[in-house]
N, C-alpha and C positions, 0 to 999 in steps of 0.2 A: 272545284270550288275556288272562287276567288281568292286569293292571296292577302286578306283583308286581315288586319292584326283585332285582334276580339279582347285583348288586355283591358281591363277597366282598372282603374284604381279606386279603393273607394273612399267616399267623404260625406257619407250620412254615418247616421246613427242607427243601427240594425231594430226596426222596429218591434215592438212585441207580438207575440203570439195573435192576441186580440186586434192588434193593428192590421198585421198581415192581413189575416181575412178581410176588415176593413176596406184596404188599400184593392185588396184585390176586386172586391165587388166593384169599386168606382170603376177601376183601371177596366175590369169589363166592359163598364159601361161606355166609354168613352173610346174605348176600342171597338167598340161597335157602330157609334157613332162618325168615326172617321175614319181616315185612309191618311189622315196627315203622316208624315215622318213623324215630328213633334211628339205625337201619341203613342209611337209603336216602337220608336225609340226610346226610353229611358234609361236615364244615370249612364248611357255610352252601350246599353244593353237591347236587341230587341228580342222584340215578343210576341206569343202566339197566343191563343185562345185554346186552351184545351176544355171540351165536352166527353163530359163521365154521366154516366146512369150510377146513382147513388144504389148501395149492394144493398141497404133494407128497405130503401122506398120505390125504386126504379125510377126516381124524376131526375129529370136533367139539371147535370151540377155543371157550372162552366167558369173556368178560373183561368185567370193573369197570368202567364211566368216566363222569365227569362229566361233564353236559351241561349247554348252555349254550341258549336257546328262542330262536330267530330273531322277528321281528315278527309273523310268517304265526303263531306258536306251535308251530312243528316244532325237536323237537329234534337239537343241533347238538353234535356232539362234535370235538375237537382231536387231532391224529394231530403231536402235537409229542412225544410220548417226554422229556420233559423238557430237548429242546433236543438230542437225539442227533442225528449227523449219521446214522445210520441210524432208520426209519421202525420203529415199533412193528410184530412180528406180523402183527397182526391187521389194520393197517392194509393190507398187503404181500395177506393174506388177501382184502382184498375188492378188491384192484386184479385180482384173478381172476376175471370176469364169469363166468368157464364155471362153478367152484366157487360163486360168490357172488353170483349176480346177484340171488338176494333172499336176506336173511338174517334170522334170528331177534332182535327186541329183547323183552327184560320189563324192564317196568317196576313201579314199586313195586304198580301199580293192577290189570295187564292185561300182556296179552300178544298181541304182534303180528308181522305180517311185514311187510317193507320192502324195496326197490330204491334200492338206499344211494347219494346223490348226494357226488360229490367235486366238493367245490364249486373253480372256478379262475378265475383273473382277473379282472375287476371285482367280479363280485357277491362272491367269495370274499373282497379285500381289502374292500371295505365291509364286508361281517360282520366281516370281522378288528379293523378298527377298534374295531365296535360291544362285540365282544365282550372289546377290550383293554381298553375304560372300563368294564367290571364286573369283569376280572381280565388286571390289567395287568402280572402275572409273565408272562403269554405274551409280554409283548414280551420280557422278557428269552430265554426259551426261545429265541425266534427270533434274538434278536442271538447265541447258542450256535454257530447249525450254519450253512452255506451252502445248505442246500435249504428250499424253501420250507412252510414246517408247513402240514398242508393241513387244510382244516376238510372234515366231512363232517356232511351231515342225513339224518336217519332218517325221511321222512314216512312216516304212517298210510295 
């Protein structure tokens, strides 16, 4: 992996629950629509498109989210919901091994399929760590709720 510093500082205002989803359909949308930087970068973060088969309907969910690149260079997204004490969708989606044991990610470049790891207990808190000193509003996410934000990687 590149030697590329992934630190963001942040300078929004963490939107709400109701937002997020919001934000995230658009940011679908317009990540589908392009290939620009512009779009696939934001707030200093970029982003993949993850595809989930929803665990009581079976129709295709597809959602926004920033990743974070482990050392290995596998990327690593946060299933904090901005500190809700309930787990995002789509996170819920892929705790469904029958529906989701591999799922769709695009990325800005390419497009792939994965066997999505829920990372837990040591290795999960090490990354957590790692991944608090380049964006250290997850710690507050997690001082929010009582369950513990889970990180998940998408290898190739």
């Amino acid at each position: 992996m590149e030697n590329e510093s992934q630190k963001v500082e942040q300078f929004w205002n963490t939107p709400t629950h109701d937002q997020i989803v919001e934000i995230s359909h658009a940011h679908v949308e317009a990540l589908e629509a392009s290939d620009d930087d512009n779009v696939w970068q934001q707030v200093g973060m970029h982003h993949i498109i993850l595809t989930t088969k929803g665990r009581r309907t079976g129709k295709e969910h597809k959602c926004a989210l920033p990743i974070w690149r482990d050392a290995d260079g596998h990327r690593v997204v946060v299933g904090s919901f901005a500190g809700a004490d309930r787990e995002p969708d789509w996170l819920a989606n892929l705790r469904d091994k029958t529906a989701n044991g591999e799922v769709k990610i695009r990325t800005q470049k390419n497009d792939y399929s994965s066997i999505p790891e829920i990372l837990e207990g040591q290795e999960r808190d090490s990354l957590w760590r790692q991944l608090c000193e380049d964006r250290a509003w997850y710690n507050d996410y997690q001082d929010r709720t009582d369950r513990i934000i889970p990180l998940i990687r998408f290898p190739e």
